[in-house]
KOLZA-201576 format. One record per residue: x negated, z negated, y negated of N, C-alpha, C, O in turn. Coordinates in steps of 0.02 Angstrom, whole numbers, padded with zeros to 5 digits, always signed. Layout:
BEGIN
XZYXZYXZYXZY ...
//
This chain:
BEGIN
-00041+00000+00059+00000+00000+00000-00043+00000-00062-00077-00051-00069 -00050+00052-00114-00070+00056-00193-00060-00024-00215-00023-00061-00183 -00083-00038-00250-00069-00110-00310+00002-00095-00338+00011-00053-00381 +00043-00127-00314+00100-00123-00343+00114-00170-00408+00173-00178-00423 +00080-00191-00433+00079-00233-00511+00061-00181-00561+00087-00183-00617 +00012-00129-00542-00019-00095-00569+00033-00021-00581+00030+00020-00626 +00079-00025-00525+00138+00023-00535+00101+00088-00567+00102+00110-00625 +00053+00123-00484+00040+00192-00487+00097+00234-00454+00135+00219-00408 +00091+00303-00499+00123+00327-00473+00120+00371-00409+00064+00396-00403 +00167+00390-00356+00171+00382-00276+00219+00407-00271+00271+00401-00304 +00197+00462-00196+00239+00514-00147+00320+00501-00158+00331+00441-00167 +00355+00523-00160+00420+00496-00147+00442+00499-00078+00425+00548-00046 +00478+00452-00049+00484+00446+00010+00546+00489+00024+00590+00462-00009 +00572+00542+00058+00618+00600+00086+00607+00626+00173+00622+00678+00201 +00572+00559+00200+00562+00554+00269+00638+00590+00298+00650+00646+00319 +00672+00544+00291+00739+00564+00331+00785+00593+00288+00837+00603+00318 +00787+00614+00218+00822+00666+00193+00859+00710+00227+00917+00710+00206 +00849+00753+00277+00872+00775+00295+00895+00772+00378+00856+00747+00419 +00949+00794+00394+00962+00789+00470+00875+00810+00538+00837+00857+00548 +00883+00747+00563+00852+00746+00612+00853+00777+00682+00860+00729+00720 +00852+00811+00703+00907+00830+00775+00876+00789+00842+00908+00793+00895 +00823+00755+00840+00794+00697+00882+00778+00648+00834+00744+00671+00788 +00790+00596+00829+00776+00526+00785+00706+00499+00820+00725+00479+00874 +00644+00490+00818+00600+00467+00839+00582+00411+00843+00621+00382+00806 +00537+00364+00868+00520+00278+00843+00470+00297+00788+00424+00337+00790 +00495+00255+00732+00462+00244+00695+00385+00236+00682+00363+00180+00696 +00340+00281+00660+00258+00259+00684+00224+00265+00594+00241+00304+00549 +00186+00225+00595+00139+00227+00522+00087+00299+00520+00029+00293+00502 +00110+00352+00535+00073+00397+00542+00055+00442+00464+00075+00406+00417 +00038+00480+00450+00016+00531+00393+00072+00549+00360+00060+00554+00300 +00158+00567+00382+00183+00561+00331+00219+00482+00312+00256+00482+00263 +00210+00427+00343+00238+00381+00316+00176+00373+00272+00196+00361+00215 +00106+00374+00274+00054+00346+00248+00060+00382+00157+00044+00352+00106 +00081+00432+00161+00076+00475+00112+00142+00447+00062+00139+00463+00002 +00184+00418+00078+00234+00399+00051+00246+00327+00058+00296+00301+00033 +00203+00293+00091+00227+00205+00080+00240+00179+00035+00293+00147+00032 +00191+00182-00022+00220+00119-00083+00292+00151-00103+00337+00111-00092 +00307+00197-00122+00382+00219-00121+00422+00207-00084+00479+00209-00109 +00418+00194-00022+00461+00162+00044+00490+00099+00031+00546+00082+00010 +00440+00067+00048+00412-00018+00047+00444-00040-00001+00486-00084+00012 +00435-00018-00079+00469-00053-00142+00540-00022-00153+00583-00046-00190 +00548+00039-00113+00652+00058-00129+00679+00013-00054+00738-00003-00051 +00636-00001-00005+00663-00032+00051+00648-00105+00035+00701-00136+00033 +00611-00132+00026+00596-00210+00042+00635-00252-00019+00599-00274-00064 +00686-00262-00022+00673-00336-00094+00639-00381-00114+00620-00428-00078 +00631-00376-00158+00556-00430-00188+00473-00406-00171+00423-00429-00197 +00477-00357-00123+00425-00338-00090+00359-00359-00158+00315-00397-00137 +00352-00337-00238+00311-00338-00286+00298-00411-00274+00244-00431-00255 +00368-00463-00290+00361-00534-00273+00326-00580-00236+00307-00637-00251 +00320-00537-00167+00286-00577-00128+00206-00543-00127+00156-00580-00125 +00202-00483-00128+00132-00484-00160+00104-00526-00208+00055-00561-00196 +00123-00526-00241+00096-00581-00309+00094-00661-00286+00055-00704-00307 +00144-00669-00240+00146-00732-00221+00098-00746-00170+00079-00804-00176 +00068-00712-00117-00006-00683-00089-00040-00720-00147-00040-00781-00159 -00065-00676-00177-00124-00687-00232-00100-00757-00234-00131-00787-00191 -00062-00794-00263-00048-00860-00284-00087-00901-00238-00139-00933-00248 -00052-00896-00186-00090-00935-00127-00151-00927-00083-00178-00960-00039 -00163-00870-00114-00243-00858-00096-00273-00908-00155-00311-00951-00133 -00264-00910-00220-00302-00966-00259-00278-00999-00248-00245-00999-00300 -00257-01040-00219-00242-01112-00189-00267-01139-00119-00278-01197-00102 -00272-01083-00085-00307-01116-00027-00372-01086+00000-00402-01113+00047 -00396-01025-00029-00459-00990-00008-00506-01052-00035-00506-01090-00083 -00559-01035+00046-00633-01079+00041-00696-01065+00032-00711-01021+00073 -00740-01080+00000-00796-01043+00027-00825-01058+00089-00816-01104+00129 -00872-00997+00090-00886-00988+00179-00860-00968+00219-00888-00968+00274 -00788-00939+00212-00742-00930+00262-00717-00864+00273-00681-00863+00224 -00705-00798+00304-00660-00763+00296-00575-00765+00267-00545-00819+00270 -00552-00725+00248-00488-00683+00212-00469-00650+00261-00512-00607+00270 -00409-00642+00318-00396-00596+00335-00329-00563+00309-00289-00599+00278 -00315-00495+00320-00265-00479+00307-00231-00418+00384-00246-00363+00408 -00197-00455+00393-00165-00399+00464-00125-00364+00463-00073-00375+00431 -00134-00330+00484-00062-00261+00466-00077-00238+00410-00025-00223+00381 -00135-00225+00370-00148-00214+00287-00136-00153+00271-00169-00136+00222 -00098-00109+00293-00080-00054+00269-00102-00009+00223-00156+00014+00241 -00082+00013+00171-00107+00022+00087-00159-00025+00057-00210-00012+00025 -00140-00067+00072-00185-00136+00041-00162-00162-00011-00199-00166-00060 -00096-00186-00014-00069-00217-00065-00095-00272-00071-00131-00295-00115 -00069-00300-00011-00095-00409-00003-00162-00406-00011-00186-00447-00050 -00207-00360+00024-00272-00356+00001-00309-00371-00054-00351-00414-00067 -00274-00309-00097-00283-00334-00159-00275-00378-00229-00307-00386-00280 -00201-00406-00193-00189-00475-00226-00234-00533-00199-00240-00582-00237 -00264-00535-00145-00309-00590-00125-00368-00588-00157-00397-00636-00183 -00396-00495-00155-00459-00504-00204-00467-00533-00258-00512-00573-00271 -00403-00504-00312-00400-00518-00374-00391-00588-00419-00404-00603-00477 -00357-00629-00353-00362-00707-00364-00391-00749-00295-00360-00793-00266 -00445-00730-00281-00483-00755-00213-00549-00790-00279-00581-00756-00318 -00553-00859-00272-00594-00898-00337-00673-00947-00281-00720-00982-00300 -00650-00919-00203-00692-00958-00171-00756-00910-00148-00754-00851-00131 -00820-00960-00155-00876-00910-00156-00897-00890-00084-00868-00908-00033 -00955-00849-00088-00960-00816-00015-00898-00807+00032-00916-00818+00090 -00843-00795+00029-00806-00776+00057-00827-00708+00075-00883-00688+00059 -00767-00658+00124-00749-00598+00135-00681-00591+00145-00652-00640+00168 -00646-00535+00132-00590-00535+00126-00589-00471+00196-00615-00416+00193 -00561-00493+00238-00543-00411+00302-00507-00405+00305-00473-00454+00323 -00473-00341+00290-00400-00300+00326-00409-00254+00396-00455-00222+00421 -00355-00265+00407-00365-00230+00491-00293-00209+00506-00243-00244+00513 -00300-00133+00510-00236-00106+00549-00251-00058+00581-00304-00027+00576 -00194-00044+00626-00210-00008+00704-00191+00093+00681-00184+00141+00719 -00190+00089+00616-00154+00147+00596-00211+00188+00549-00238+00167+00497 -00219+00249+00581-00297+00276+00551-00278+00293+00475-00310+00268+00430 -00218+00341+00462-00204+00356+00398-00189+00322+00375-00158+00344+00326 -00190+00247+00377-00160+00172+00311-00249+00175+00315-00279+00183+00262 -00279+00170+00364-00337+00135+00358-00368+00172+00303-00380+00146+00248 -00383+00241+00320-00413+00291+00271-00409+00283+00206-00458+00274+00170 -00322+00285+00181-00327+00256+00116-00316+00206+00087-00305+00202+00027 -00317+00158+00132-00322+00090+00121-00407+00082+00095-00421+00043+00050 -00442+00109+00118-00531+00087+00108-00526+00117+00019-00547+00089-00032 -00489+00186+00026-00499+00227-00063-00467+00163-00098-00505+00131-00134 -00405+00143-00091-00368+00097-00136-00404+00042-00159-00404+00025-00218 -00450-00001-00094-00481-00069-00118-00555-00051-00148-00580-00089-00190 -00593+00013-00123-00650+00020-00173-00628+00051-00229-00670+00086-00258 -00574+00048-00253-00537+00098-00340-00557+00016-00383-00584+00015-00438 -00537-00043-00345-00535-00085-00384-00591-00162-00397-00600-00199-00349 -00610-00171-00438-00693-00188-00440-00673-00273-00419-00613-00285-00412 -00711-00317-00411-00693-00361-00385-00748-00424-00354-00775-00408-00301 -00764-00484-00378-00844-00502-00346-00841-00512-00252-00887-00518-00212 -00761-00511-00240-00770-00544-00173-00775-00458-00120-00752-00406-00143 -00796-00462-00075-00844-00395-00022-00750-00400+00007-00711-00448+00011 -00745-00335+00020-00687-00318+00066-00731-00285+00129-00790-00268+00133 -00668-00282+00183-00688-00256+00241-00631-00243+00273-00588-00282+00292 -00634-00156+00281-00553-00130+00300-00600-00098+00364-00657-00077+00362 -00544-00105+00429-00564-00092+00497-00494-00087+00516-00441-00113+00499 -00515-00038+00562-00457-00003+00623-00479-00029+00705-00526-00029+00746 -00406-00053+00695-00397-00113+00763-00337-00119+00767-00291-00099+00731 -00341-00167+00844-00274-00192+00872-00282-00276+00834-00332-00311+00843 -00244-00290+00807-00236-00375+00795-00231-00411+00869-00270-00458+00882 -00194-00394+00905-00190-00430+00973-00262-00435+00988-00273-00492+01008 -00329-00390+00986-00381-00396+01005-00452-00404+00962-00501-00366+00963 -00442-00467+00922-00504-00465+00885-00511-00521+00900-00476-00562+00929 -00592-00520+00866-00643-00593+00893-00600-00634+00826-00612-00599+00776 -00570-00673+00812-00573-00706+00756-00612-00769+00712-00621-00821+00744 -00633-00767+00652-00698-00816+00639-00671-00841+00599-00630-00809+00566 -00685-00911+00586-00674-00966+00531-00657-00918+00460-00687-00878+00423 -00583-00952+00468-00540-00922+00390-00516-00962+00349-00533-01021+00350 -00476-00939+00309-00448-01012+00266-00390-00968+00222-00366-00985+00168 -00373-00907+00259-00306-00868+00234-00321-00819+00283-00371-00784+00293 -00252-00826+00319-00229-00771+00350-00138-00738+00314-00096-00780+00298 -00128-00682+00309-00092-00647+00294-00070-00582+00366-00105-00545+00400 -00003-00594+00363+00025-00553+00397+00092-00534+00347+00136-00574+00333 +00090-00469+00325+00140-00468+00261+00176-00413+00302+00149-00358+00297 +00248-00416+00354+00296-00392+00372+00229-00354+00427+00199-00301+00417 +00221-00404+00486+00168-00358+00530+00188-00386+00615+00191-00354+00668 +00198-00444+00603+00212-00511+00675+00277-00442+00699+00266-00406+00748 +00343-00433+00654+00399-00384+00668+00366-00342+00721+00394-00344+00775 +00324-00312+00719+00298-00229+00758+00257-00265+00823+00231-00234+00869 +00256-00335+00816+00212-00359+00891+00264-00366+00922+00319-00381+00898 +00244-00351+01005+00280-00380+01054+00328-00447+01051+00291-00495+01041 +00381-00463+01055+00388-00540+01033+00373-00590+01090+00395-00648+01086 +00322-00560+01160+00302-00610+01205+00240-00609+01213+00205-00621+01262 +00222-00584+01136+00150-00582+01136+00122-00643+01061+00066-00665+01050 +00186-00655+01021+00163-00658+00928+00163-00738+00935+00150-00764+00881 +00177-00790+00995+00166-00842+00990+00080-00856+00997+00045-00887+00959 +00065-00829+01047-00008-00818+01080-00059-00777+01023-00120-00774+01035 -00032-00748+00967-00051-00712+00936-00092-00770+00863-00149-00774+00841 -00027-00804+00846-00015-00859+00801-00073-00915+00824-00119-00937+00789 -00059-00927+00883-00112-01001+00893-00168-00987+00897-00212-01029+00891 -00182-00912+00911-00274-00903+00904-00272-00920+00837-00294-00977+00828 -00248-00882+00767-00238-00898+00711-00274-00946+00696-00330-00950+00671 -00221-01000+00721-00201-01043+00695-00268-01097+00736-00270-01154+00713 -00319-01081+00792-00380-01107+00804-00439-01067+00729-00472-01103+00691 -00440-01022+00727-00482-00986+00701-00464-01012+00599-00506-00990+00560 -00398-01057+00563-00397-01044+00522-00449-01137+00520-00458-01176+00567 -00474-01145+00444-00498-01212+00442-00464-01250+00436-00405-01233+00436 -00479-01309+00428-00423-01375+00407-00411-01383+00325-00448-01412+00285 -00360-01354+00314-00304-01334+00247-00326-01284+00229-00348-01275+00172 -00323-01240+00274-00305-01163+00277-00230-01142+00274-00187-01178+00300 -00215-01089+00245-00147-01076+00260-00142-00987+00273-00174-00942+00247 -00083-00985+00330-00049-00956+00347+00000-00913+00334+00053-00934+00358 +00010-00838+00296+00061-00829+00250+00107-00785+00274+00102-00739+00234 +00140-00774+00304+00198-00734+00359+00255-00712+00315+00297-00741+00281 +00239-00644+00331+00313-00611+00288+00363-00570+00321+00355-00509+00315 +00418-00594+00359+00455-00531+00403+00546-00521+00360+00584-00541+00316 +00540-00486+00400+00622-00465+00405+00654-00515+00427+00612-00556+00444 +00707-00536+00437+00747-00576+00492+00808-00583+00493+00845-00579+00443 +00827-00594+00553+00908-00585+00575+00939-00673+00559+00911-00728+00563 +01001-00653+00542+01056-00706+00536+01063-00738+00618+01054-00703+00668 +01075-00788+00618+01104-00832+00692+01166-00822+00698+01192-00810+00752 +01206-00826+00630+01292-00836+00635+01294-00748+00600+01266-00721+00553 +01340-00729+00652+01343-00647+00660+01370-00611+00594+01356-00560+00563 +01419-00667+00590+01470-00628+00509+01411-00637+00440+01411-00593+00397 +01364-00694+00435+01306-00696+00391+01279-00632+00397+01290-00591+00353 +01229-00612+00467+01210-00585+00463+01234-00504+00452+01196-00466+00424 +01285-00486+00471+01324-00441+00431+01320-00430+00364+01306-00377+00335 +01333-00476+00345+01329-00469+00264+01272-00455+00232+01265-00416+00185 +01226-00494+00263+01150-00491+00228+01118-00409+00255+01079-00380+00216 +01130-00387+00298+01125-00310+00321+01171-00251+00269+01156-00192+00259 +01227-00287+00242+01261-00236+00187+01211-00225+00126+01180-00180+00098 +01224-00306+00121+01204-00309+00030+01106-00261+00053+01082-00217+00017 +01095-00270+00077+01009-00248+00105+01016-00163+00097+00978-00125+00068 +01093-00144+00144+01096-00065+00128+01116-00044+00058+01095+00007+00031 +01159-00089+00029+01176-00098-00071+01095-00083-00079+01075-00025-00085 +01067-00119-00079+01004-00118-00112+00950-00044-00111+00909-00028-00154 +00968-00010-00048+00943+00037-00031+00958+00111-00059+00918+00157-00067 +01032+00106-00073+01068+00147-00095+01062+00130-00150+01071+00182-00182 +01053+00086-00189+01055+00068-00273+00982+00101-00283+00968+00112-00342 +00931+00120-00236+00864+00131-00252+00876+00221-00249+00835+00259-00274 +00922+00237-00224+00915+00310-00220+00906+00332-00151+00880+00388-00145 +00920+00305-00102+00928+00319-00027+00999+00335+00003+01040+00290+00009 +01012+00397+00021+01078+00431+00046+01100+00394+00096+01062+00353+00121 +01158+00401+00115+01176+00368+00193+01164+00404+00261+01177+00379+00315 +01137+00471+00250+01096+00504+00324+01032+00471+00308+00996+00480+00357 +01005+00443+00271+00926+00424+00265+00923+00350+00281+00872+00328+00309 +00980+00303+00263+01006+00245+00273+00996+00225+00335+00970+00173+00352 +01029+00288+00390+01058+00277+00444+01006+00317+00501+01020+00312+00560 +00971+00340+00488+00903+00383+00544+00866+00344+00528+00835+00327+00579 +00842+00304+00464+00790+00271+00467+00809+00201+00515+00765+00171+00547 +00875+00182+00514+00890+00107+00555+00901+00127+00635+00909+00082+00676 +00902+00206+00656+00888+00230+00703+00820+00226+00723+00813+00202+00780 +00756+00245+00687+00737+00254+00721+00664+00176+00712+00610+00172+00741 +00693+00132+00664+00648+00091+00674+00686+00033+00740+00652-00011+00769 +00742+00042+00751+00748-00016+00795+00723-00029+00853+00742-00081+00878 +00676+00011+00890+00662-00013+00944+00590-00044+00944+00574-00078+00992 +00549-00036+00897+00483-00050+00865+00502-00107+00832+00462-00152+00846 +00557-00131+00783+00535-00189+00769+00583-00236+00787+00639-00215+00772 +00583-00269+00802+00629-00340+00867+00616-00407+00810+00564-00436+00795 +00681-00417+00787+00682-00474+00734+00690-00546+00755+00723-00563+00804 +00658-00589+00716+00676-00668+00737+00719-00691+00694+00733-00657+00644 +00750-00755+00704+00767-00808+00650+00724-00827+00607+00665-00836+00624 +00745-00837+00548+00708-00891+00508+00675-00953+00549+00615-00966+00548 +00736-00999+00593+00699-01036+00631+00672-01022+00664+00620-01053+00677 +00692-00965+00701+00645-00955+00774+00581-00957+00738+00543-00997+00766 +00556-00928+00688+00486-00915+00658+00458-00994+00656+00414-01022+00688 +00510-01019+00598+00468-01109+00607+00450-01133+00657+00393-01153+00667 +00519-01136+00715+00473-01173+00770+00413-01158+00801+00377-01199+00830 +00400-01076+00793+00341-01065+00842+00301-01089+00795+00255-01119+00823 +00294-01090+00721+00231-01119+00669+00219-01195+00694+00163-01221+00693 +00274-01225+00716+00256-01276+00733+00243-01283+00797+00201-01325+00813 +00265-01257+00831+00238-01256+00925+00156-01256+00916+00117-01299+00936 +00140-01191+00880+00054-01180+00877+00030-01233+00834-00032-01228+00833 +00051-01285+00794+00006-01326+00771+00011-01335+00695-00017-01377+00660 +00049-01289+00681+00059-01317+00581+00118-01357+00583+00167-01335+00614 +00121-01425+00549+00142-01473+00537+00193-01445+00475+00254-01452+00468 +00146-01414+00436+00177-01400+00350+00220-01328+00348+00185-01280+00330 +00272-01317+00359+00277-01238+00348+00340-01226+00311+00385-01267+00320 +00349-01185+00278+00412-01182+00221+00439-01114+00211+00392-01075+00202 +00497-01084+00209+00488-01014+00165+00516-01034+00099+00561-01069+00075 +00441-00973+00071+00462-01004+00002+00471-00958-00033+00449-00966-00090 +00506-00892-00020+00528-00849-00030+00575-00821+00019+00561-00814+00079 +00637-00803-00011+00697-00747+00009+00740-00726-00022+00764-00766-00063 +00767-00667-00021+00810-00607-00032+00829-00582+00001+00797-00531+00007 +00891-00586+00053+00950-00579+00090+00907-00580+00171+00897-00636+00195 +00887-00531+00201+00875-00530+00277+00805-00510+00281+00783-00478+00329 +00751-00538+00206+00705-00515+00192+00640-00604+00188+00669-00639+00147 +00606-00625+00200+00567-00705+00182+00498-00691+00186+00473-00642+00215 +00471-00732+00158+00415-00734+00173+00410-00833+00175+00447-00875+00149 +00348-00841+00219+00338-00911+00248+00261-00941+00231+00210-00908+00228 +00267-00999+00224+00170-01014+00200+00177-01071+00262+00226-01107+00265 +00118-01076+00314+00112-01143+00364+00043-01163+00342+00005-01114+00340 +00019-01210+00329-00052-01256+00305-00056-01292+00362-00017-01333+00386 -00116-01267+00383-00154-01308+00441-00177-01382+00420-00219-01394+00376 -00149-01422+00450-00165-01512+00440-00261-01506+00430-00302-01483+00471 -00272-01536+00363-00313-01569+00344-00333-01648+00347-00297-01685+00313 -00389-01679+00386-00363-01734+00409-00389-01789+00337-00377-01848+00324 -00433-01733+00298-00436-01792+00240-00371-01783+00181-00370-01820+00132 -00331-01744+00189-00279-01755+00152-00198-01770+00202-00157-01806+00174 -00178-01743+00272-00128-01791+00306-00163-01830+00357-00190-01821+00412 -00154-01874+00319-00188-01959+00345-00115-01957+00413-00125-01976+00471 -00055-01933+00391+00000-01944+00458-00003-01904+00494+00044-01899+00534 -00052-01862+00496-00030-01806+00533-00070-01823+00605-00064-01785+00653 
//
């Protein structure tokens, strides 16, 4: 993802404009890559919001000595909100996604913008990296596209690999528990879509063809597993209808004396 604070201008997204005659699964390939930040900000609500709110909490809990990761880094939005308020020294900041055309111009996007802390954009599986002492991990709408009998097992390496008052910053989609809620929060979400300039054949191929790729949780279901793997502290502290983002802080034992 471009710097969306910086509001460059970007592809317009006309993926599904027109009739499909096979609906495909959804993949981050060359034409979604070419058109993301246009996607992302007419699809996501708040999507600018929680970038910025990234950066926030990268100056609040980045350490020195430690890695930055960012998973699923796409464009490099969160990326570059971490750089731009990342205040801890010798750090590194890494993004890692499994998708060659995000990666490609994901590397142009974060060397466009100058910065003292070193980035490091790599093409990988998240399920399979060595992970090293961090003190921010970011997954900004990425856990969605994992297996969901894989993202608990995924979380507690994390959540070994982050330091003590490190935090955790998780941003997904998510489904309602009580059916008629979640109904609603799926309208007002297509309101939103259509208020951005998205037709109802584009509405409706795109919810074709991402559903089998991304498999949604609860709000709670998300907490409990933050707490199954070991964060004590976890909150969302952001939402806009079937849209959250979540912060979990790994127990520090010189600041929870109860924990």
């Amino acid at each position: 993802m471009t710097d969306t604070a910086n509001k460059k201008v970007t592809n317009h997204d006309a993926i599904y404009a027109q009739p499909h005659a096979e609906i495909q699964d959804f993949s981050f390939d060359e034409r979604v890559a070419d058109v993301f930040p246009d996607m992302i900000n007419r699809s996501v609500p708040g999507y600018a919001t929680i970038v910025h709110g990234i950066g926030r909490l990268t100056a609040r809990f980045a350490q020195p000595d430690t890695l930055l990761y960012d998973l699923g880094c796409s464009l490099g939005a969160a990326t570059l909100a971490m750089k731009q308020n990342n205040p801890a020294a010798n750090s590194l900041i890494v993004g890692i996604d499994s998708s060659t055309a995000m990666v490609e111009r994901c590397r142009k996007h974060v060397n466009a913008f100058r910065g003292e802390t070193p980035v490091e954009i790599r093409l990988g599986d998240i399920l399979n990296q060595d992970y090293q002492p961090c003190s921010v991990v970011v997954l900004n709408f990425t856990l969605q596209f994992i297996e969901p009998a894989l993202r608990e097992a995924l979380l507690s390496r994390l959540y070994q690999a982050l330091t003590p008052g490190g935090v955790l910053i998780l941003s997904e989609k998510v489904r309602d528990e009580d059916s008629r809620c979640n109904d609603l929060l799926i309208d007002l979400h297509h309101e939103f879509k259509r208020d951005n300039g998205y037709s109802e054949l584009e509405i409706s191929q795109k919810r074709a063809a991402i559903e089998n790729v991304m498999q949604l949780n609860s709000l709670s279901e998300h907490l409990d597993r933050l707490q199954r793997v070991g964060f004590s502290h976890a909150q969302a502290w952001y939402r806009c209808y079937n849209f959250c983002s979540i912060f979990a802080i790994k127990p520090d034992s010189t600041k929870d004396t109860h924990d």
